[in-house]
BALOBA-1460 file (C-alpha; in Angstrom, 3 decimals):
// residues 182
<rec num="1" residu="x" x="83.351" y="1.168" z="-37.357"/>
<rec num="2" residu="x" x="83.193" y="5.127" z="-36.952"/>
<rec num="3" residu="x" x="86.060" y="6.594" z="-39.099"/>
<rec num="4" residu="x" x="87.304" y="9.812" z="-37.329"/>
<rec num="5" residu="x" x="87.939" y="12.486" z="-39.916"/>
<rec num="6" residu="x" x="91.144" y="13.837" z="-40.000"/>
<rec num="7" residu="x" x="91.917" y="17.569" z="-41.055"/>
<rec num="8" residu="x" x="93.109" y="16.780" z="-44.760"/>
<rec num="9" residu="x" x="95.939" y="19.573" z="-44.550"/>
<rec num="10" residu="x" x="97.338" y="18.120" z="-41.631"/>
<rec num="11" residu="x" x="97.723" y="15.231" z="-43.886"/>
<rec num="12" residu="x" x="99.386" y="16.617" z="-46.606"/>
<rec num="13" residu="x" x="101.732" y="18.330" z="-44.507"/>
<rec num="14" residu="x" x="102.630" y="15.530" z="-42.382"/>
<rec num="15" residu="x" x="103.481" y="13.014" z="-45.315"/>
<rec num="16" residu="x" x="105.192" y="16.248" z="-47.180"/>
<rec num="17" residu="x" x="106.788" y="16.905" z="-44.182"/>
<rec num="18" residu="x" x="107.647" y="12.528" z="-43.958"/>
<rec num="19" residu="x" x="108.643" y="12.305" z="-47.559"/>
<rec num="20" residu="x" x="111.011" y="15.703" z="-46.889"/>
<rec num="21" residu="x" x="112.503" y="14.087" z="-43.991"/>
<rec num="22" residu="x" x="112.303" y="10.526" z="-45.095"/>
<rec num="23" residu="x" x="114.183" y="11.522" z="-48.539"/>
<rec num="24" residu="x" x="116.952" y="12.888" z="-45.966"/>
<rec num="25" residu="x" x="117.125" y="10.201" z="-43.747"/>
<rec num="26" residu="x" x="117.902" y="7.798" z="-47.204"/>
<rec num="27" residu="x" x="121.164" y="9.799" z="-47.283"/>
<rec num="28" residu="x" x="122.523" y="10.495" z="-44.037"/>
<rec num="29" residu="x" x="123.384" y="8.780" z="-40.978"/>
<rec num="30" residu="x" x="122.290" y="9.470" z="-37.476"/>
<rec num="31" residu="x" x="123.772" y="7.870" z="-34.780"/>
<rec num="32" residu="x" x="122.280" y="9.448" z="-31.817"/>
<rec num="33" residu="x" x="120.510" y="7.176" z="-29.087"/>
<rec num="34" residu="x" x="116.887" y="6.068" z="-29.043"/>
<rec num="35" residu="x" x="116.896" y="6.288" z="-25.237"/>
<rec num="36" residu="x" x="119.142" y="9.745" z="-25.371"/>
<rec num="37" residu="x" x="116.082" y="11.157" z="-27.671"/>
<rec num="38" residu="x" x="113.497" y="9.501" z="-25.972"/>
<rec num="39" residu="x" x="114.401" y="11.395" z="-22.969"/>
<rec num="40" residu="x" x="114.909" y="14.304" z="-24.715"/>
<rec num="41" residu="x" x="111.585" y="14.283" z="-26.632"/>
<rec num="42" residu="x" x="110.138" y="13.451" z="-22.974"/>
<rec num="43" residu="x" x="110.680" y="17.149" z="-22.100"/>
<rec num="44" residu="x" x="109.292" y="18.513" z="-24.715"/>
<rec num="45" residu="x" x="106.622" y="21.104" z="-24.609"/>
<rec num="46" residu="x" x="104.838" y="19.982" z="-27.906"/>
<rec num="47" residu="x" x="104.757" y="16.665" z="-27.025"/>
<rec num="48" residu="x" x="103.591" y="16.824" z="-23.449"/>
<rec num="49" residu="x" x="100.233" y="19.031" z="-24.792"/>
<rec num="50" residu="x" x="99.474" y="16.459" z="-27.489"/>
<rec num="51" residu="x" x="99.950" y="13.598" z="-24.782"/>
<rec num="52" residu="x" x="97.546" y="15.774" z="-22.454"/>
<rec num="53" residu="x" x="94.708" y="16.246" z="-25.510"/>
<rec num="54" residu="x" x="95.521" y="12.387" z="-25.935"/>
<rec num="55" residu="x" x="94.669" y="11.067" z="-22.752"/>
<rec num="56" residu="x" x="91.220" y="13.140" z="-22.566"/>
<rec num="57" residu="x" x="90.581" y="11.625" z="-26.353"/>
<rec num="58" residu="x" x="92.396" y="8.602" z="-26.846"/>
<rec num="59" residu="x" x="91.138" y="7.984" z="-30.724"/>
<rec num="60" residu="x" x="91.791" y="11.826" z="-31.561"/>
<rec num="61" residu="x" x="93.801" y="10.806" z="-34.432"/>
<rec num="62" residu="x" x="94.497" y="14.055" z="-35.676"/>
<rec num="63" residu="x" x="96.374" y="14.678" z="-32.324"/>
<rec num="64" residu="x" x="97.822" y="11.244" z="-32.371"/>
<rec num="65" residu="x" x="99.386" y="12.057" z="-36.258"/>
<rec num="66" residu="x" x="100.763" y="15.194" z="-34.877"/>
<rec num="67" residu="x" x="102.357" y="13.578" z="-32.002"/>
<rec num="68" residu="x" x="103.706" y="10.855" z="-34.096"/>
<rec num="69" residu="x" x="105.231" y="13.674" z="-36.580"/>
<rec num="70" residu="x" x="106.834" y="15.171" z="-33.294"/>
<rec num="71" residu="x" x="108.677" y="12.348" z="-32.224"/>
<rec num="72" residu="x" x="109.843" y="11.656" z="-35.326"/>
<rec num="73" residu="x" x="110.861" y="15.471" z="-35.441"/>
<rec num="74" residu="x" x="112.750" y="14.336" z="-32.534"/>
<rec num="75" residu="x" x="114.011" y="11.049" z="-33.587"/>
<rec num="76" residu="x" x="112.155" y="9.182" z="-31.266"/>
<rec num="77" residu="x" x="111.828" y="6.342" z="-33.152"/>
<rec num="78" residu="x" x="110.004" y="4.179" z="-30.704"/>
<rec num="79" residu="x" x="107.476" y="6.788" z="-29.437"/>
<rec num="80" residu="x" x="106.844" y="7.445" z="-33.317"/>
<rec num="81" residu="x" x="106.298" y="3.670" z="-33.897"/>
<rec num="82" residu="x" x="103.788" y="3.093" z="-31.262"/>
<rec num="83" residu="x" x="101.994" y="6.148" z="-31.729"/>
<rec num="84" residu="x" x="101.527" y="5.331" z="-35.504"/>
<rec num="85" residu="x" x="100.835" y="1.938" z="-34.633"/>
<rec num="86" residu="x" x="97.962" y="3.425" z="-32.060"/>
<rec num="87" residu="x" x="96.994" y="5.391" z="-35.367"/>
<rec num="88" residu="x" x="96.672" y="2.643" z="-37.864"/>
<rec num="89" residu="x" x="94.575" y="0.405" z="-34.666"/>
<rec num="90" residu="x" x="91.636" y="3.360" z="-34.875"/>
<rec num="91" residu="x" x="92.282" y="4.128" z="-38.877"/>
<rec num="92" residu="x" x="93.015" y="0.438" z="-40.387"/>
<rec num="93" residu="x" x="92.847" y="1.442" z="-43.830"/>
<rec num="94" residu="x" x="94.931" y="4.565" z="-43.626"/>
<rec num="95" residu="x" x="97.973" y="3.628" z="-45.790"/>
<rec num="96" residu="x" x="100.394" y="7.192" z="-44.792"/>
<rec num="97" residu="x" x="100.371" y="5.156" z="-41.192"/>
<rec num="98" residu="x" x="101.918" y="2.415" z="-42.255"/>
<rec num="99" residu="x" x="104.334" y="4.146" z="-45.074"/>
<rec num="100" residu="x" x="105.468" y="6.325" z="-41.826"/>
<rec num="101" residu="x" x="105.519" y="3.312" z="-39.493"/>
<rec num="102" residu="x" x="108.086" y="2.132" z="-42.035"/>
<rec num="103" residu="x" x="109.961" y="5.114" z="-41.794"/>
<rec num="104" residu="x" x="110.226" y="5.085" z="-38.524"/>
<rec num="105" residu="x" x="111.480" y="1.194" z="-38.590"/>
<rec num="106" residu="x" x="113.929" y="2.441" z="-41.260"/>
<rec num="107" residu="x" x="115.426" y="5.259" z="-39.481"/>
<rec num="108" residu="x" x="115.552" y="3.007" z="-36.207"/>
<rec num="109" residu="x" x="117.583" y="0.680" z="-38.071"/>
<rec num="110" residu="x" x="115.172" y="-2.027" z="-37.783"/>
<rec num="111" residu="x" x="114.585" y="-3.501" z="-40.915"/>
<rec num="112" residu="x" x="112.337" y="-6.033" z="-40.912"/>
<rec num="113" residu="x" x="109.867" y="-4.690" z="-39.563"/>
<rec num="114" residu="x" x="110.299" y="-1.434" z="-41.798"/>
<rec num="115" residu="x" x="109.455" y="-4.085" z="-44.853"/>
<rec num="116" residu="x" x="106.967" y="-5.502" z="-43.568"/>
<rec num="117" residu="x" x="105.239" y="-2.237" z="-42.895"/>
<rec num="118" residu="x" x="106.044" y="-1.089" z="-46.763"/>
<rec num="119" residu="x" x="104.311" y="-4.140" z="-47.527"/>
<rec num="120" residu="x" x="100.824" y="-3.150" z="-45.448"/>
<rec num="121" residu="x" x="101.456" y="0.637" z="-47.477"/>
<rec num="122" residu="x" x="101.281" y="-1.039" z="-50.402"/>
<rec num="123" residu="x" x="98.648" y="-3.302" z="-49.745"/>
<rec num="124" residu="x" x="96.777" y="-0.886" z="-47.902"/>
<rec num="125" residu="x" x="96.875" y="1.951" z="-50.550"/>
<rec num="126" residu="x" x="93.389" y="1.951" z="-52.372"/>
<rec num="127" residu="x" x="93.498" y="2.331" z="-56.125"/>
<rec num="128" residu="x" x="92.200" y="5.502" z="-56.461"/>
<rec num="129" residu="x" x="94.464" y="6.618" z="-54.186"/>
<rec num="130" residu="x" x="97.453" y="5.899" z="-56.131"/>
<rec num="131" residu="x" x="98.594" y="8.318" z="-58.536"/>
<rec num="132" residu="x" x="98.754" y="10.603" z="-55.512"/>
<rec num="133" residu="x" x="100.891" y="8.015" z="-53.919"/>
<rec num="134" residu="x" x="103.094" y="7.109" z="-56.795"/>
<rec num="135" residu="x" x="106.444" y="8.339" z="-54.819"/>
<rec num="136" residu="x" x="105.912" y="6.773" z="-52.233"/>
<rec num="137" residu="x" x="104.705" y="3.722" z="-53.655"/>
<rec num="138" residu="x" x="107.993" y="3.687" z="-55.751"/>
<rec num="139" residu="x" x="110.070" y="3.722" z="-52.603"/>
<rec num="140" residu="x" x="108.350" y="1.239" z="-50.959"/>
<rec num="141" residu="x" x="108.527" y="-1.291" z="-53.627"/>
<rec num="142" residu="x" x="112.066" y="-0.712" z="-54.134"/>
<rec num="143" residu="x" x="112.862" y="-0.896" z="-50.444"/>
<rec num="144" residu="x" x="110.828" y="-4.582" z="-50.197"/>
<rec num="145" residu="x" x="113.077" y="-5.346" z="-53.381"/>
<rec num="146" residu="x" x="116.102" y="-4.261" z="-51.822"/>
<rec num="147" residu="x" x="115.216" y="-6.143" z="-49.017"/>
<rec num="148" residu="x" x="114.553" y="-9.636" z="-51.137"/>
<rec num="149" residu="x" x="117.717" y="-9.148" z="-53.521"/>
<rec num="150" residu="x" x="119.595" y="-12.172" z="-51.654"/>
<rec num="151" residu="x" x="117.063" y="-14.174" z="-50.503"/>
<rec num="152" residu="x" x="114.327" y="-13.886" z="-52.856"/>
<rec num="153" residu="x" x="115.544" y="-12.566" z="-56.515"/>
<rec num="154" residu="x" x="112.213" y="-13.375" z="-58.313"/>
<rec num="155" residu="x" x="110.056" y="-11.347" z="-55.789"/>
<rec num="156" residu="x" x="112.521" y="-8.594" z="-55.947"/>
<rec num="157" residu="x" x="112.471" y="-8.557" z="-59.578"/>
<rec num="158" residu="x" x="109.037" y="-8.198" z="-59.181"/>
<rec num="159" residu="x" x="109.062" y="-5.585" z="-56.648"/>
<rec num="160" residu="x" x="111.631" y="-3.607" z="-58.657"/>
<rec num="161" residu="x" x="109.529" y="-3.425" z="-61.930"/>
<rec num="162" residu="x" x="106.336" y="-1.846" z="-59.725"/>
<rec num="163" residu="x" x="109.012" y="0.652" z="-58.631"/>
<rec num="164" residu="x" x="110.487" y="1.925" z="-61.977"/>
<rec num="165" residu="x" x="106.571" y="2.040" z="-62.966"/>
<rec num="166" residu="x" x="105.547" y="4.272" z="-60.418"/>
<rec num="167" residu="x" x="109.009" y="6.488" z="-60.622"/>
<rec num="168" residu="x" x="110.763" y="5.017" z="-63.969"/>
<rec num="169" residu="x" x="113.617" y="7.972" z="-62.598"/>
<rec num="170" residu="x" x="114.901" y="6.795" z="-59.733"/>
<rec num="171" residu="x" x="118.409" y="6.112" z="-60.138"/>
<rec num="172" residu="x" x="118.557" y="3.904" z="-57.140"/>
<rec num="173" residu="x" x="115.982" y="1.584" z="-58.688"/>
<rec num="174" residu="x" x="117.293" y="1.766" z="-62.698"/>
<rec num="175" residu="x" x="120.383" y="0.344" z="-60.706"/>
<rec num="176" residu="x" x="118.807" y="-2.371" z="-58.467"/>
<rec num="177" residu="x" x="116.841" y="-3.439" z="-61.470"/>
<rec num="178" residu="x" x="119.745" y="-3.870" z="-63.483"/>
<rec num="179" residu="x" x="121.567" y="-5.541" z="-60.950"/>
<rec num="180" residu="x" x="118.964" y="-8.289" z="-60.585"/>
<rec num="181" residu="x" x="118.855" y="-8.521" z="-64.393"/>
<rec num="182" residu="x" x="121.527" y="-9.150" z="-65.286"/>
């Protein structure tokens, strides 16, 4: 399978630009509509010429990575879903799809399907590719931990120790782990 290069920039400033939003949407709450934003993001100038390059280049994933970074711009949750979901189809082993699928999940409210998508990040990120991943690595196992507290402790415990080793500082974590410890 031909894997379409993507500009590497782009990259960095999308997941930047995910981890920046995706550290904000930890702490706040939204609780604007999907279909309200949907319909706004519909009208939107940005997102119309990326659907236009799109449709003449369906596995332009460049375009498809900038549209998904729109709608979640917009809070378009479900447009940002499926268009990272189109990415990861065309780029399997491209773990920042899945991480932001998860976001997207997560800031949609929905999740179980946010976990499960943290759990294709962290199985899909290769091991060379971790140290520059170790943030978001952290949060993932943490939020697959959080997720398994009640109804798994053992896997959470487990899940919780790969966080504090990839970010022994986050305060959310130290306090999960402890909690399950105890």
């Amino acid at each position: 399978m031909k894997m379409t290069k993507m500009n590497i920039n782009l990259l960095l400033g999308l997941i930047l630009t995910g981890a920046v939003s995706f550290a904000n949407a930890q702490t706040t709450q939204t609780d604007s509509a999907t279909t309200t934003t949907t319909v706004q993001a519909a009208g939107n100038p940005a997102i119309d010429a990326l659907k236009k390059k799109i449709e003449a280049n369906p596995k332009d994933t460049e375009s498809l990575a900038q549209l998904a970074g729109v709608y979640q711009e917009a809070s378009d949750w479900t447009n940002a879903v499926a268009t990272w979901k189109k990415i990861s189809a065309l780029l399997p082993d491209w773990a920042p799809s899945y991480y932001s699928q998860a976001y997207a999940y997560q800031s949609a409210k929905d999740d179980a399907n946010a976990k499960l998508a943290y759990e294709k990040y962290i199985a899909t990120v290769k091991p060379e590719e971790i140290e520059q991943n170790k943030k978001n690595l952290a949060y993932a196992y943490f939020y697959v931990a959080f997720s398994e507290q009640q109804s798994n402790p053992d896997k959470a415990k487990e899940h919780i120790a790969k966080s504090l080793q990839y970010d022994p500082s986050n305060q959310d974590a130290v306090k999960l782990s402890q909690a399950l410890n105890s």
